[in-house]
N, C-alpha and C positions, 0 to 999 in steps of 0.2 A: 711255473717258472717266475722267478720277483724280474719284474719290470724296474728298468734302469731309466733315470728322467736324462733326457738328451738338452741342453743347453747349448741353445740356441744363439748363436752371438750376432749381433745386428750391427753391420756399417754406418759409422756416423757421419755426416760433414757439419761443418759449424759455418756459420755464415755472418763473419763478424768477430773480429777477437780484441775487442775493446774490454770495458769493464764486467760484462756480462759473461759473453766467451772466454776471454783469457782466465776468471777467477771465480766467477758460480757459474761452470758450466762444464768445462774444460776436464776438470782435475774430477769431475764425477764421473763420467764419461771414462776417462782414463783409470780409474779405480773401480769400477765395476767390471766385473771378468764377462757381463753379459753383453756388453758394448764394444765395438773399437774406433777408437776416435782415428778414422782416416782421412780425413781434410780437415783441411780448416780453409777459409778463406780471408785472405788479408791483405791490404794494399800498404798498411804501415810497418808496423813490428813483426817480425819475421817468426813463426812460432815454434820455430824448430829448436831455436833459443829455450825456451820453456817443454816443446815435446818432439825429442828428435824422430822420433817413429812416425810425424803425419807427413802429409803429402800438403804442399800448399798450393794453394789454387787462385786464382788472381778475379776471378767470378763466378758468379752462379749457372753459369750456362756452361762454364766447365763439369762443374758436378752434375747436373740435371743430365747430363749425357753418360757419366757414367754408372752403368746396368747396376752396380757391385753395392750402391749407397741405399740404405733401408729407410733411415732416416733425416732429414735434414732439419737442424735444429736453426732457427732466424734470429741472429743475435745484432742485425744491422738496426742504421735507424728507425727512428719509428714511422718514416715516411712511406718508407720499403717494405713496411708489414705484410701487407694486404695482396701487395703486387706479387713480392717474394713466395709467398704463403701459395698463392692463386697458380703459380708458376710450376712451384712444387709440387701441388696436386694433381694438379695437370699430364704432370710427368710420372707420376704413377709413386711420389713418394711421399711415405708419412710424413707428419708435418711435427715439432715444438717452435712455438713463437711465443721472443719473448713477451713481456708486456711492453705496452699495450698490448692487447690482442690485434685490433684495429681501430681508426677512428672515428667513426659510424657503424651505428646498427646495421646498416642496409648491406656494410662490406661483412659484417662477423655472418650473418644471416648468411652472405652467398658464401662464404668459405664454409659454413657447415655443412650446408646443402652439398655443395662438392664432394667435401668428402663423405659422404653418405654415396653417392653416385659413383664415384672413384673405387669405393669400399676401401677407407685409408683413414687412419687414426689421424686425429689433430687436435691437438692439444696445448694450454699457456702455461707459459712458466710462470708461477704463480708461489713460487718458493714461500714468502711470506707464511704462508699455511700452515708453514712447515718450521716457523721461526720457535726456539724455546718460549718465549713470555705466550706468545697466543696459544701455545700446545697447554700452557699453566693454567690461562684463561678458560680455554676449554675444558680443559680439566675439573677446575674450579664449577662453574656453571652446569657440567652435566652432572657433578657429585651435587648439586646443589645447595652447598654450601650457603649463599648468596638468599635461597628463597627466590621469590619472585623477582625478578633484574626489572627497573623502573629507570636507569637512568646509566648509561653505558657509551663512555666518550673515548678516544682514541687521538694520542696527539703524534704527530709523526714529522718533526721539527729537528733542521739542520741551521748549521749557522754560516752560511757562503755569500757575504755580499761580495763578491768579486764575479761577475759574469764566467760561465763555464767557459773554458778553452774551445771546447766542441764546439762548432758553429751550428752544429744543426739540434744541439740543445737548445741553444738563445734564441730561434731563428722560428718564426710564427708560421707554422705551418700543419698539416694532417697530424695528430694527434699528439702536437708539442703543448708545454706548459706542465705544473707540476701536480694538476689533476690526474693528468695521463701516467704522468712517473711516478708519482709516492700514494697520489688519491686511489690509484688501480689497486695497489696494495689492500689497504686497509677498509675499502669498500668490499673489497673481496672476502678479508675476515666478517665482516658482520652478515654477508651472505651467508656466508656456511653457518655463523652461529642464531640467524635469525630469519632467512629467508628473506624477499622481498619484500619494501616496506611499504605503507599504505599510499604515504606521502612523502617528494621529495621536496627539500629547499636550499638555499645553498647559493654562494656567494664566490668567482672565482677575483683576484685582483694582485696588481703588481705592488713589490717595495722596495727592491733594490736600484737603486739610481740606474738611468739608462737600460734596462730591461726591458725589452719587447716583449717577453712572454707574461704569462701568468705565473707569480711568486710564491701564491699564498693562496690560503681557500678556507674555507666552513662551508659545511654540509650538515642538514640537520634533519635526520630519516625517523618517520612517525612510525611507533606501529604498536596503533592505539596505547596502553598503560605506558610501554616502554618507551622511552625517546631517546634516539641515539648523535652524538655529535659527533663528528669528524673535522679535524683542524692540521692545518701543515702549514709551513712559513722557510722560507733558508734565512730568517734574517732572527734567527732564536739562538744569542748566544750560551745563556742558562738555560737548561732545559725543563720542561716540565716535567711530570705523568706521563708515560706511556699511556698509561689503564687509567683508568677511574670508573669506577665501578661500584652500584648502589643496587643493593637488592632488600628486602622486606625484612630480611634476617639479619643483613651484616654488607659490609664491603669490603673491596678489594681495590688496591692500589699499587702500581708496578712502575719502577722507573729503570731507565737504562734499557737497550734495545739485544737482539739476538746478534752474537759473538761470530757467526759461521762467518759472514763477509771479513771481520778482521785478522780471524784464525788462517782464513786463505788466502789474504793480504801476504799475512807473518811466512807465507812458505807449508801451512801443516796440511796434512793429508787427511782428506774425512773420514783417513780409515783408520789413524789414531786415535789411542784412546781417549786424549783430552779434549777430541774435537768437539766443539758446540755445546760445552760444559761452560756455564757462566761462572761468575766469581759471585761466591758469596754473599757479597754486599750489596748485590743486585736482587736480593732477594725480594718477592713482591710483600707488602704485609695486606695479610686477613683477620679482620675486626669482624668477628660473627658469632651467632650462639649455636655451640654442636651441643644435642642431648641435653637442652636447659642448662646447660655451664656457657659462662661467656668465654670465648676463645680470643686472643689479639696475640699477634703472633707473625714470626716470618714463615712463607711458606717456599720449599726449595723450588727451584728453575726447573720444568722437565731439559732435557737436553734434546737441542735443536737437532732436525733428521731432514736437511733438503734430500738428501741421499735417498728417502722415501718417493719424490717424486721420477725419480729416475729409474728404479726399479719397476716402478708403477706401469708406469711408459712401457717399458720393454716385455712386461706381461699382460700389456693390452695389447700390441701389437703382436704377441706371440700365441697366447692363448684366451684373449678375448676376453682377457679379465677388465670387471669396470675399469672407467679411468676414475682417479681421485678429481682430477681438476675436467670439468665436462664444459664445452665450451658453450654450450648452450645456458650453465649459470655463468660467464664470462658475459654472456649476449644482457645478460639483467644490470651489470655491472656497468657494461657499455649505454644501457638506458639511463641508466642515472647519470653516468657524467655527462651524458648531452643534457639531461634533464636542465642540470646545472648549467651547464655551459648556455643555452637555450632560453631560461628564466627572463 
């Protein structure tokens, strides 16, 4: 007799419906048939506005109480990580947190441990991973195109001197400044594409008038032939390179950043088909020799898939498939920004 696969559909709450929750988080959740977005929690904007079917909850101890919720997805600040995270384990539910994961090794460490004790998935939203240009990057590098990669930079540059509305963006505290916010990102890609580096170094520092926090940063990860740098700033109104990228055979260089957060801005649904389709003109160029011919050339954008991590999730909690995002390479990522911060 053929066996029928049973789908499984897992209760969500969100916790937080700022930029994270309302617009990478929300509309996934809501478009995968394996989920059901049933809370949200929110003290501002009311999200029934955006999804009439959830329940709104005014805190997290309202949801922690109810049996029905599988998963609790932490889209609060980033002060609340750790606390929130700790809470929900506690209470016997799996965890996504966004980034940060947390502000200290010492808190990612006991939240693992947890959930290993708990036996309860926990997992960071670490979407980036899952950006078009780094899925190209990837691509590129394990076709090896490139040859031997000796020199591999990453710029991740807004242009906001006007201090954030938020007060608990600007406001110097558990794992604020824009290490924590745009540095988690892209330290995270060079994890998965090169593992832990030998050495860190790395500079964090302010530019915008009247800023408390950290603005801006360079980071500079050894590992040995290769050397990688990492640079962000909000005060870059021309932008640079994304990519810059030098290998033995050729390079690669990429500008303009993944389209998923504007597409979700615009109203589109990640289940259309233009979704996380860049434009053309964004295409990266590859200067390299395939088969003894010189190649210089545009090469196409893969198309962006956050939608990847969300599925992920729901078949690690269902049937114990790896996670993509394991928080234990989060805990590497967490050592380097203190590294920095530390120096």
């Amino acid at each position: 007799m053929r066996k029928h696969h049973v789908t499984i559909m897992l209760n969500v709450a969100l916790i937080g419906f700022g930029l994270s929750g309302r617009y990478l988080q929300a509309p996934f959740f809501e478009s995968n048939p394996n989920f059901r977005l049933k809370t949200i929690v929110s003290n501002n904007q009311n999200p029934k506005d955006f999804f009439p079917s959830v329940q709104v909850a005014r805190s997290l101890d309202e949801v922690l109480a109810d049996s029905s919720v599988d998963l609790i997805s932490i889209c609060s600040p980033n002060a609340t990580h750790f606390e929130y995270a700790k809470r929900s384990l506690l209470a016997g539910k799996n965890v996504l947190v966004e980034k940060p994961f947390t502000a200290t090794v010492e808190e990612a460490q006991e939240l693992i441990l947890l959930a290993k004790q708990q036996q309860k998935v926990i997992s960071v939203f670490q979407n980036r991973r899952f950006d078009s240009d780094f899925l190209t990057v990837k691509k590129i590098i394990e076709g090896n195109l490139l040859g031997e990669i000796h020199s591999f930079e990453i710029h991740f540059n807004r242009f906001k001197p006007v201090l954030n509305p938020k007060k608990w963006k600007e406001t110097v505290g558990a794992g604020s400044g824009i290490i924590y916010d745009l540095g988690s990102h892209i330290i995270d890609q060079v994890i998965v594409l090169f593992g832990v580096p030998k050495s860190v170094w790395g500079q964090t520092f302010t530019q915008r008038e009247n800023s408390e926090i950290d603005d801006a940063f360079v980071i500079k990860l050894d590992y040995d032939k290769l050397k990688v740098t990492l640079k962000s700033s909000l005060l870059v109104r021309e932008d640079t390179p994304r990519y810059i990228i030098h290998g033995t055979k050729g390079s690669f260089i990429k500008h303009g950043i993944d389209v998923q957060e504007d597409h979700l801005k615009m109203g589109m649904e990640p289940t259309d088909s233009d979704f996380g389709i860049e434009p053309i003109s964004q295409s990266g160029i590859l200067n390299t020799e395939i088969n003894g011919l010189i190649f210089r050339g545009t090469v196409e954008t893969e198309k962006g898939n956050w939608a990847l991590l969300f599925q992920n999730l729901h078949d690690a909690m269902v049937d114990g498939k790896e996670l993509l995002i394991k928080p234990e390479e989060i805990l590497e990522q967490i050592r380097i920004i203190d590294a920095v911060i530390n120096q």
